[in-house]
Every structure is written in structure tokens, then in C-alpha cells.
C-alpha positions as CSV (number, residue, x, y, z in Angstrom):
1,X,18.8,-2.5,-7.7
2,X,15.8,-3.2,-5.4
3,X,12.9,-0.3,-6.1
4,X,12.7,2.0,-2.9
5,X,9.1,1.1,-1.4
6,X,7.7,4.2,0.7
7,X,4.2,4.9,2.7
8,X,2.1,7.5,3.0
9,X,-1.8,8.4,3.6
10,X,-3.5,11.5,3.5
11,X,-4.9,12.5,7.5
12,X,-3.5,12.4,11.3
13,X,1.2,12.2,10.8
14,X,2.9,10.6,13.6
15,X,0.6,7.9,14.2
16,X,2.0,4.6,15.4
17,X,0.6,1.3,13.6
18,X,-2.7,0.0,15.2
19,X,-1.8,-3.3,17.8
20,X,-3.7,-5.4,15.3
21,X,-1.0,-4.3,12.4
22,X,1.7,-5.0,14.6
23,X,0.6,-8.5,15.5
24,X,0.4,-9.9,12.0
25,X,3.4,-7.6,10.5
26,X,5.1,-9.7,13.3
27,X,3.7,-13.0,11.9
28,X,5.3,-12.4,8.3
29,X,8.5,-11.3,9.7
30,X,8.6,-7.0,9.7
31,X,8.8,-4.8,12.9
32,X,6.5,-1.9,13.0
33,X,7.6,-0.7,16.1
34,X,9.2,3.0,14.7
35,X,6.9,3.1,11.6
36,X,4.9,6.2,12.0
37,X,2.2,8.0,9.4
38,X,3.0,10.5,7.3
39,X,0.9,12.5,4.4
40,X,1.7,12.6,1.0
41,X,3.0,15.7,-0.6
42,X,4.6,17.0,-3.7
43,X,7.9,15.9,-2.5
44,X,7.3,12.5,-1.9
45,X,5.0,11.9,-5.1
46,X,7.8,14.1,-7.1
47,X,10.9,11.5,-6.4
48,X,8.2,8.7,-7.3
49,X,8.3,6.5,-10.2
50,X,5.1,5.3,-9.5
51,X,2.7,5.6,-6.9
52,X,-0.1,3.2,-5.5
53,X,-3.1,3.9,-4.0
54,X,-6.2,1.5,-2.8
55,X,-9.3,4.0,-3.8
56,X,-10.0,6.2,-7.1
57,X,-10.5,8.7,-4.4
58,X,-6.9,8.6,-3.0
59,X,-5.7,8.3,-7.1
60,X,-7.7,11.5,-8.1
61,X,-6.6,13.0,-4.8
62,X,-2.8,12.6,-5.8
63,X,-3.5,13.6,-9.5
64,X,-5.2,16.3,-8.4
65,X,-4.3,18.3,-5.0
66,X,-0.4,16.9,-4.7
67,X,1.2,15.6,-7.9
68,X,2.5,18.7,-9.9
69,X,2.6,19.5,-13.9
70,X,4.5,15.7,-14.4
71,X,3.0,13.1,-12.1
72,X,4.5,9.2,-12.3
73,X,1.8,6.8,-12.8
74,X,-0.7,6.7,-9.8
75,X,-1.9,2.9,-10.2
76,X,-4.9,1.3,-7.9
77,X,-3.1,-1.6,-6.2
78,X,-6.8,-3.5,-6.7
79,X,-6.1,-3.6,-10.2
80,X,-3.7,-6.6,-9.5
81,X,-5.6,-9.0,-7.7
82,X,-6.8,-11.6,-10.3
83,X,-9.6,-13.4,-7.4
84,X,-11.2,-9.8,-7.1
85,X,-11.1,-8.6,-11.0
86,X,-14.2,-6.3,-10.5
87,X,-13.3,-4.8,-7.1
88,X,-11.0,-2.0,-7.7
89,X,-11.1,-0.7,-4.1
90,X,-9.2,-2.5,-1.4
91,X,-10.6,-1.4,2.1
92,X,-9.3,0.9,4.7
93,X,-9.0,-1.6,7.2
94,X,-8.2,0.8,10.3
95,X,-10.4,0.4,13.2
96,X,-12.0,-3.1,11.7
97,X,-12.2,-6.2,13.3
98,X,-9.4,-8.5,13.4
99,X,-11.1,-10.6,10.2
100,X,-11.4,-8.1,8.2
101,X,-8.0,-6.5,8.9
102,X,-6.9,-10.2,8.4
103,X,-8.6,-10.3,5.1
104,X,-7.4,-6.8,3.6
105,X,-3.5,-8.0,4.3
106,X,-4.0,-10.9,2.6
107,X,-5.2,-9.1,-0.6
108,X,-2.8,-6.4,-0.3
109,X,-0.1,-8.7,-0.3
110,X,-2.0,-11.0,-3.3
111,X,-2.0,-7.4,-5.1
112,X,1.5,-6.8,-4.4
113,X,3.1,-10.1,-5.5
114,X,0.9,-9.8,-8.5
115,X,2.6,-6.3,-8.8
116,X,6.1,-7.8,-8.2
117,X,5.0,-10.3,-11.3
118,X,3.9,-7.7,-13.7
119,X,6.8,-5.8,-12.9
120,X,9.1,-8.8,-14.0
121,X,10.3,-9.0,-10.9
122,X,10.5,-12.0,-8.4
123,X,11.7,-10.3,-4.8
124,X,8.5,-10.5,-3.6
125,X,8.2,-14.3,-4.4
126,X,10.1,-15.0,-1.7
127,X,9.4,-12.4,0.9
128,X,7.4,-13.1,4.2
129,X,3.9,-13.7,3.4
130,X,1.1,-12.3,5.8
131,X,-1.5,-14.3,7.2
């Protein structure tokens, strides 16, 4: 059984994906059109077997002011990118030029087939790469 994959951020629910986002989730194949922001909270991080965040800000932020008494692993999704071993922070790429929002979907999907690897799993080997 595939893993349920679901998003959330901590400010500003009920925003709609930035243009830029749409344009390149377009590119690998996904439709952001109804995907909207939520924040995380106990009930989401409670039904989680594992959580991923992209700062140790946003993984002492879970640990600390959601998660309750039992929280599943909170892992920083920069720990799986082999070309950026030292960088353990993957950029908040809202309101950032194209490039750069270019750049940080490219190592967010790097980090998350690396993820898929360590996991033993091989779904995201063959799922639309972004550019």
C-alpha cells in the first residue's frame, strides 16, 4: 500500500499555489489548481508516521508547539540529498525568482527520491520528475 503523502506549513491557510508552482508542477505532470495551504496541527502530525520538514526551525517547531507526548519521527528532507551533504536546510522558495524556485524543486525532488530509496521503496523512480 502506497504511504499517504500530505502538506502543510505553518502561516497564511487557503492560499492557492504561486503561478510559478503551477507552471513547473505542470511540466512534471501534477495539477495544482485546487491545492490550497493549510497549517499543521496536532491532528495532522498525530495520524503521521513521519513528518518532514526543510528547516531545524520548522522540526523544533513541530516537536515543540504541535506534536503531542508521542511524536513520529520529524526528519529534515535535506538530510537526503547526497550533492548537498552539509546543507541541511532546503530554501523557502516563495516569492523567489524563477531560478531559484527552479533550483529548490529540483533538490526537493533529488531529496525525495533519495527518500523513496532509503525507504526501500521504488514509486518515486518512476514518477514525473520536475525540472
Amino acid at each position: 500500500m502506497a504511504p499517504r503523502i500530505e502538506s502543510a506549513g505553518f502561516i497564511l491557510p487557503g492560499r492557492q499555489s504561486p503561478e510559478i508552482a503551477h507552471r513547473v508542477a505542470h511540466h512534471g505532470g501534477v495539477d495544482l489548481e485546487g491545492h490550497r495551504s493549510r497549517v499543521v496541527d496536532a491532528t495532522l502530525v498525530g495520524r503521521a508516521g513521519a513528518i518532514l520538514v526543510t528547516t531545524p526551525g520548522q522540526r523544533r517547531a513541530v516537536l515543540h508547539d504541535v506534536a503531542g507526548s508521542a511524536p513520529p519521527p520529524v526528519l529534515l528532507l535535506g538530510d537526503f540529498d547526497d550533492r548537498m551533504p552539509d546543507c541541511r536546510t532546503v530554501l523557502d522558495m516563495y516569492r523567489e525568482s524563477d531560478d531559484v524556485f527552479d533550483e529548490v524543486c529540483e533538490r526537493i525532488d533529488r531529496c525525495s527520491r533519495e527518500l523513496s530509496r532509503a525507504l526501500g521503496k521504488t514509486d518515486l523512480d518512476s514518477a514525473p520528475s520536475l525540472p
